[in-house]
C-alpha positions as CSV (number, residue, x, y, z in Angstrom):
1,X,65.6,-28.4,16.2
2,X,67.2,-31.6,14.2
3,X,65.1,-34.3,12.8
4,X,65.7,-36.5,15.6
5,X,65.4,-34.2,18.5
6,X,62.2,-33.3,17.6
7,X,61.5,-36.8,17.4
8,X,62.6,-37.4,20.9
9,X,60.6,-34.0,22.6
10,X,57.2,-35.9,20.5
11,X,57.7,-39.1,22.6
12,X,56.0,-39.7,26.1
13,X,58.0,-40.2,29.0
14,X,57.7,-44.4,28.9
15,X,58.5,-44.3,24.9
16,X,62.0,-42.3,26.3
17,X,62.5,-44.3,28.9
18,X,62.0,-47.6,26.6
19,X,64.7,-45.7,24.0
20,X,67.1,-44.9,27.1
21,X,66.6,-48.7,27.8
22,X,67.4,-49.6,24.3
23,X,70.5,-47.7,24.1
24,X,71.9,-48.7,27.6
25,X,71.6,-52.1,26.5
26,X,73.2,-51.8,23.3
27,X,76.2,-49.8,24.4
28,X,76.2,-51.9,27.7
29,X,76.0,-48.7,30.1
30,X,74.3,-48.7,33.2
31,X,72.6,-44.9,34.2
32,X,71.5,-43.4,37.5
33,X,69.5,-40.4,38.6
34,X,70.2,-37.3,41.4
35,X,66.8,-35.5,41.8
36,X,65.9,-32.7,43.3
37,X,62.6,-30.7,42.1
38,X,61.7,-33.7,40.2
39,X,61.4,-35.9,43.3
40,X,62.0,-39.2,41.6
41,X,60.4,-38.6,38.6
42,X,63.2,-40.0,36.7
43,X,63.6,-42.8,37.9
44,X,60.0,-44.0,38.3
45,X,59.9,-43.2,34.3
46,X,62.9,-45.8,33.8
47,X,61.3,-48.2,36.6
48,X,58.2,-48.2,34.6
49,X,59.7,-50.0,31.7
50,X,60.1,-53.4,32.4
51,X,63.5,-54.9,32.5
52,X,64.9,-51.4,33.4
53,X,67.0,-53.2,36.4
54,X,69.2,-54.5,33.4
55,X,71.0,-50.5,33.2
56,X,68.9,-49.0,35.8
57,X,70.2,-49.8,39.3
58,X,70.3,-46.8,41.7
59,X,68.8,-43.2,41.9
60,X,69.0,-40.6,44.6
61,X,66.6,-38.0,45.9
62,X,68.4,-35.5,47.4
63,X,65.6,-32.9,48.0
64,X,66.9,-31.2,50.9
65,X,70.6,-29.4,51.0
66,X,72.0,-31.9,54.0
67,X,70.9,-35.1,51.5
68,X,72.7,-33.9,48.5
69,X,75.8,-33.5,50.6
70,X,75.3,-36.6,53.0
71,X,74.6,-38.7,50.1
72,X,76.2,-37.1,46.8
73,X,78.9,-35.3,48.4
74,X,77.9,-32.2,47.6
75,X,80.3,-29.7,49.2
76,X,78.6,-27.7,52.0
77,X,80.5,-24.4,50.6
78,X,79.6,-25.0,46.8
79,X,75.5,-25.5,48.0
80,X,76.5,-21.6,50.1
81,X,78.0,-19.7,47.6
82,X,76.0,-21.0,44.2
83,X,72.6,-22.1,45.9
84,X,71.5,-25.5,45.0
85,X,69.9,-24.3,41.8
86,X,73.3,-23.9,39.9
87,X,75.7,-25.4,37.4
88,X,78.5,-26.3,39.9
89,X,75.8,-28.6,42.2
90,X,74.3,-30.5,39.2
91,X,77.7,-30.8,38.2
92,X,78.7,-32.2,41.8
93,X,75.4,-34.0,42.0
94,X,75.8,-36.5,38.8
95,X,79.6,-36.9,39.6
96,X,78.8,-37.9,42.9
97,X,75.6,-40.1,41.6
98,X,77.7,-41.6,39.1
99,X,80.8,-42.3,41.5
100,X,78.5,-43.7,44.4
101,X,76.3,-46.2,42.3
102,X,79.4,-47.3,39.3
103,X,76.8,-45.9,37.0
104,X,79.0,-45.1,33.4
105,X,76.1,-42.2,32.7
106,X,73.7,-40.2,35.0
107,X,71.5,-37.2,35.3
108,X,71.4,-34.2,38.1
109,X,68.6,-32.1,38.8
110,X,67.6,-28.9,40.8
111,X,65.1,-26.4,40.2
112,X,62.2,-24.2,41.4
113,X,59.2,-25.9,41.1
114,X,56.9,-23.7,42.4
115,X,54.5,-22.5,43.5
116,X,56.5,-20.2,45.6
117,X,60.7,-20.0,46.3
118,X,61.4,-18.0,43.6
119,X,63.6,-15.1,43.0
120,X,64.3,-12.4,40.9
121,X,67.2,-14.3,39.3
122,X,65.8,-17.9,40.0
123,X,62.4,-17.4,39.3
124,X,59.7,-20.5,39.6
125,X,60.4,-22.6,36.3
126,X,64.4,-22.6,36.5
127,X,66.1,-25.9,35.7
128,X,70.0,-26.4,36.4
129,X,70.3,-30.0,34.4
130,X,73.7,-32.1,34.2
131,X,74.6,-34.8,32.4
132,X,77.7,-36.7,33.0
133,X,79.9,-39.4,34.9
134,X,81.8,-38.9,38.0
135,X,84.3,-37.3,36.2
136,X,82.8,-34.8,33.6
137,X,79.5,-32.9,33.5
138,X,77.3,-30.8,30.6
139,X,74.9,-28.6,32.6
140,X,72.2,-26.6,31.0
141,X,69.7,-24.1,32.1
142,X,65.9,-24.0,31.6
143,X,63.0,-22.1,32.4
144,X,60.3,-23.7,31.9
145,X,56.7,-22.8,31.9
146,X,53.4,-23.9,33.9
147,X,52.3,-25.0,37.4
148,X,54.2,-27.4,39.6
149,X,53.6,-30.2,37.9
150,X,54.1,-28.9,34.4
151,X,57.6,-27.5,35.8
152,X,58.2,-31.1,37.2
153,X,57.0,-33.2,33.8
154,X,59.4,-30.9,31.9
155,X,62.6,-31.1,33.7
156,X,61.7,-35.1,33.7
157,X,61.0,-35.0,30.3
158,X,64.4,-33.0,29.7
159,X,66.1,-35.4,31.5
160,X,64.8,-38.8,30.0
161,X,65.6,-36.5,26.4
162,X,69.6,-35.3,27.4
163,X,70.1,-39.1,28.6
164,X,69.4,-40.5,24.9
165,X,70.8,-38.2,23.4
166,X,74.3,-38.5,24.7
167,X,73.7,-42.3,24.2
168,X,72.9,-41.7,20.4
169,X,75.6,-39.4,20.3
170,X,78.8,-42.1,20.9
């Protein structure tokens, strides 16, 4: 892990969210949020720094299959055939995010939570992130460990963590 990522994993979700804040500002982008597992995690992190509404202006959770593809546009077909824990719906999830609120940078998640809904290839702790815009997408995979909330705190924490970073990185 570099210097500076390890700097970023040591910080507490409202020191991110300040640092997301920082960089929006400074690069004048604007970021939203599609959440799944996380329920709005991200976004109350960025809503809990004040002044937030300067880059922070809309954030979706799309919890259930019919919300991602009501409000995302989430093909019914892509959610059948790769599950909504997957690279293609994060993908489809921040491009629609991104293309619905005019935000330049967003965030996608779906996972398994816990306790239960699980499986042998999606077991409890898997993370399908995305990062992008509405017309390009990095997705990663995690598993991450711990109860519910622990899963949760992670994938936010990954989140708030993949959103700087791409900042820092332009």
């Amino acid at each position: 892990m570099s210097p500076r990522a390890s700097r970023l994993a040591d910080l507490d979700l409202v020191a991110l969210a300040e640092r997301l804040g920082e960089r929006c500002r400074a690069r004048g982008v604007t970021v939203t949020a599609a959440e799944s597992c996380t329920g709005g995690g991200v976004a109350s992190a960025i809503t809990a720094v004040a002044g937030s509404s300067d880059w922070f202006e809309t954030g979706y959770v799309t919890y259930a299959n019919g919300a991602k593809t009501r409000l995302l546009g989430v093909p019914e077909a892509l959610l059948a055939e790769h599950g909504a824990v997957s690279r293609a719906v994060v993908e489809a999830m921040v491009a629609g995010a991104c293309r619905d609120s005019g935000a330049e940078l967003g965030v996608a998640i779906s996972g398994v939570a816990g306790p239960g809904g699980g499986s042998p290839d999606k077991p409890v702790g898997t993370v399908w992130l995305a990062w992008g815009n509405a017309e390009r997408a990095e997705a990663e995979c995690h598993h991450f460990a711990g109860e519910r909330a622990a899963v949760r705190e992670q994938a936010v924490r990954e989140a708030l963590i993949g959103l700087v970073r791409r900042l820092e990185s332009h």
